[in-house]
Structure formats: structure tokens, C-alpha cells
C-alpha positions as CSV (number, residue, x, y, z in Angstrom):
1,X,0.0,0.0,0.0
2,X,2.9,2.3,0.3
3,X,4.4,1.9,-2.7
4,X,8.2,2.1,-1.6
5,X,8.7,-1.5,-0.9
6,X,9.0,-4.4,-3.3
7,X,8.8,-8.0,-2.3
8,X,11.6,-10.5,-3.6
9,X,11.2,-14.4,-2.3
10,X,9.7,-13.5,0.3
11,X,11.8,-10.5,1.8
12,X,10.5,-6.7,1.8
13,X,13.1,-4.3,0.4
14,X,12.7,-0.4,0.2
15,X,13.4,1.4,-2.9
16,X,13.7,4.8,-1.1
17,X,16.4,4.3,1.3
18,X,18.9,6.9,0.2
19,X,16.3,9.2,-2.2
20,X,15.0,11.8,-0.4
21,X,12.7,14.0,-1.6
22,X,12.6,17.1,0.9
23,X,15.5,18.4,3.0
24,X,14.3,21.5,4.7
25,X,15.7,23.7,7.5
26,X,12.5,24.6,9.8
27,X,11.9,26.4,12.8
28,X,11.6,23.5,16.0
29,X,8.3,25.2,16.5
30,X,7.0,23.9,13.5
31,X,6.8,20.4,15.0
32,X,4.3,19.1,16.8
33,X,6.5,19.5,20.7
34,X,6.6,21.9,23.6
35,X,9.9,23.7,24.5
36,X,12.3,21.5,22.7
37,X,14.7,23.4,22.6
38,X,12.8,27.0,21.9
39,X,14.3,29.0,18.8
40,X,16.5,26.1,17.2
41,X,16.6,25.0,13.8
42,X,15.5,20.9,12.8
43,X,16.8,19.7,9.3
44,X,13.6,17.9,8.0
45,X,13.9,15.2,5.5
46,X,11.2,13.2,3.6
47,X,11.0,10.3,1.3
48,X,7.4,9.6,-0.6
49,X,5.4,7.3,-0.1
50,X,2.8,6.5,2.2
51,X,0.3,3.8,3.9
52,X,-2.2,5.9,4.1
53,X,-4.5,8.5,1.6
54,X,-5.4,11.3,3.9
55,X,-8.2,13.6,2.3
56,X,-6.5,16.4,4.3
57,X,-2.8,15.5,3.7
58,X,-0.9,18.7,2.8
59,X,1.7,16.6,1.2
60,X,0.0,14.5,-0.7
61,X,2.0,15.2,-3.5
62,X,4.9,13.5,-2.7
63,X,3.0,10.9,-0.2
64,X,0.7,9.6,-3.3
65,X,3.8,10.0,-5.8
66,X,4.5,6.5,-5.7
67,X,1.4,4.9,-6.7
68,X,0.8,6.7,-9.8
69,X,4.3,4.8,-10.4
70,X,2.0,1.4,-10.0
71,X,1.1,-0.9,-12.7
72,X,-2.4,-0.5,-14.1
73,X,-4.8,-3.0,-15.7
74,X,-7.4,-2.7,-18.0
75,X,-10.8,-3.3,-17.4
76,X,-13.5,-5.1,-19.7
77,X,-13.9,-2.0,-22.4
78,X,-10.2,-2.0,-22.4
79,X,-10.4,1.1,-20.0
80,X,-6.6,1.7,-17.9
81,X,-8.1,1.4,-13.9
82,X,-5.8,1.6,-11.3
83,X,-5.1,-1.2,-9.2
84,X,-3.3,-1.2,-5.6
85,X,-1.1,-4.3,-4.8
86,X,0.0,-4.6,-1.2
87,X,3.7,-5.4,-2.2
88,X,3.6,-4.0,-5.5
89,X,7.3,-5.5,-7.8
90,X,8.9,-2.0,-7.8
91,X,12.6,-3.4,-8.5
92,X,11.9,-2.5,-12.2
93,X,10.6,1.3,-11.3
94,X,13.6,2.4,-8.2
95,X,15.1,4.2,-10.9
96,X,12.3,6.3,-11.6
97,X,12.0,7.3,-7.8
98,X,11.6,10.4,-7.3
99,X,14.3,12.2,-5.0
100,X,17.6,13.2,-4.4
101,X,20.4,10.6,-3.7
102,X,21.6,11.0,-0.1
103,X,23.2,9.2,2.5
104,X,22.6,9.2,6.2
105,X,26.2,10.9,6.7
106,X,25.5,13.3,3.9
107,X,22.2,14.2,5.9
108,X,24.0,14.5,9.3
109,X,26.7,16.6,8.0
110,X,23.7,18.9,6.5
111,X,22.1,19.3,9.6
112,X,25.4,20.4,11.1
113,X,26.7,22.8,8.4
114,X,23.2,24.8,8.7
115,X,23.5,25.0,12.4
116,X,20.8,22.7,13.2
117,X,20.1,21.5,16.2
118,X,17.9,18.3,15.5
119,X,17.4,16.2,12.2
120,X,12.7,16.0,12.1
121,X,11.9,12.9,10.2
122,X,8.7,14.3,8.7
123,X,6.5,15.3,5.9
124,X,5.6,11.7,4.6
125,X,4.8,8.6,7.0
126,X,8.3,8.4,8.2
127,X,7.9,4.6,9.3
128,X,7.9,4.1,5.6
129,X,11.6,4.9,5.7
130,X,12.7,3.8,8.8
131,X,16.1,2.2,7.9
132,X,17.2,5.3,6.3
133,X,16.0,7.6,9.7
134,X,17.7,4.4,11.6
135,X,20.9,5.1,10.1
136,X,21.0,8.5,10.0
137,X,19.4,8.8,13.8
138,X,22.5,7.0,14.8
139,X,24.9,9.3,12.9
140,X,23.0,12.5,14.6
141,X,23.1,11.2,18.0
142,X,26.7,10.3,17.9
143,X,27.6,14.4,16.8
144,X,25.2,15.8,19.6
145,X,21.7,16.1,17.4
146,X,18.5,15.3,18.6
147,X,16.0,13.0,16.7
148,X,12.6,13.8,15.9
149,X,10.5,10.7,14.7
């Protein structure tokens, strides 16, 4: 339902691990806490893609992205209809996904160079890319940033 993940015998792999497709510097008080810490900066990165289809999702142009990528079958007049496929074969579309190429140390190095504070994990469903906000979480901790998930 996402549209990131393809399965191969039997394993889930992500096609969005390293393509991110928003790295923003934002105000702390833009997320959703209390006094953590007041007047910093958070370097928020996305992926798309997304479980859900929120008739009130302000990003829905890069959470939906991904499954006008899916395949589409036809129905009896021959009419495309779209289809949704729980683990949809992507492997053939990753190099079509949208974003920029990134690794968890470039993203931690960003997030330092702007004077950030904290690396927000945000805009999409971020559970969707959880091995790349794993890795990078790791990074950010070791060099003093907080983690917002």
C-alpha cells in the first residue's frame, strides 16, 4: 500500500532508502513539541510514499507520488483502472523514484553545516523509511543532534 517496498522471495526491500525528496531547514516550532529546545533549527527530511490516503494531507504530492508509479490493468472495455497491490514489484521502477540521492552521513553533515540542532523525520509517513531515519538517527546522536520521529 505504500508503494516504496517491493517483495523479492519472500523479503521486503525499500526502494527509497537513500532518495530523499525534501531536505528543509525549519523552525523546532513547527513540529508538533513543547519547548524542545525553543528557537532552534530541525533539518527535516522526507521520502514519498505512504500507507495511508489522507483527504487532508498537505503533502500529498509526494505521499501519493509513488502509486501513480504502479502498474495498471485494463478493465472489460479496455479502460486503464488503477489497481493497488500490497507489495507491488517496484525493483523494475527504483530508478524512476523520485528524489535526491543521499546518505545518512550526507544528511548529518547537512544538519550540522546549517547550524541545526535536531534532524525531524517528517512530511511523509516516516515509518515508511525507517532504515534510512535508523541510520541517519544514529549518525546524529553520535555528533550531539537530537532526533525527531
Amino acid at each position: 500500500m505504500c508503494a516504496v517496498r517491493f517483495n523479492h522471495r519472500g523479503k521486503l526491500y525499500t526502494v527509497v532508502y537513500d532518495k530523499v525528496i525534501s531536505r528543509e531547514v525549519d523552525p523546532v516550532e513547527k513540529k508538533p513539541l513543547f519547548n524542545f529546545p525553543p528557537g532552534s533549527r530541525a533539518c527535516s527530511i522526507a521520502t514519498v510514499g505512504c500507507n495511508l490516503r489522507c483527504a487532508f494531507c498537505q503533502n500529498w504530492e509526494i505521499s501519493q507520488w509513488p502509486k501513480e508509479m504502479l502498474p495498471h490493468g485494463l478493465d472489460a472495455a479496455g479502460n486503464r483502472e488503477p489497481r493497488e497491490f500490497a507489495c507491488p514489484q517496484l525493483a523494475a521502477v527504483e530508478a524512476a523514484v523520485a528524489g535526491e540521492r543521499v546518505t545518512p552521513g550526507a544528511i548529518v553533515r547537512g544538519a550540522l553545516a546549517t547550524g541545526c540542532r535536531s534532524i525531524a523525520y517528517t512530511y511523509t509517513e516516516p515509518t515508511l523509511f525507517h532504515e534510512l531515519a535508523y541510520d541517519t538517527a544514529v549518525l546524529a546522536r553520535a555528533k550531539g543532534l537530537k532526533n525527531i520521529f
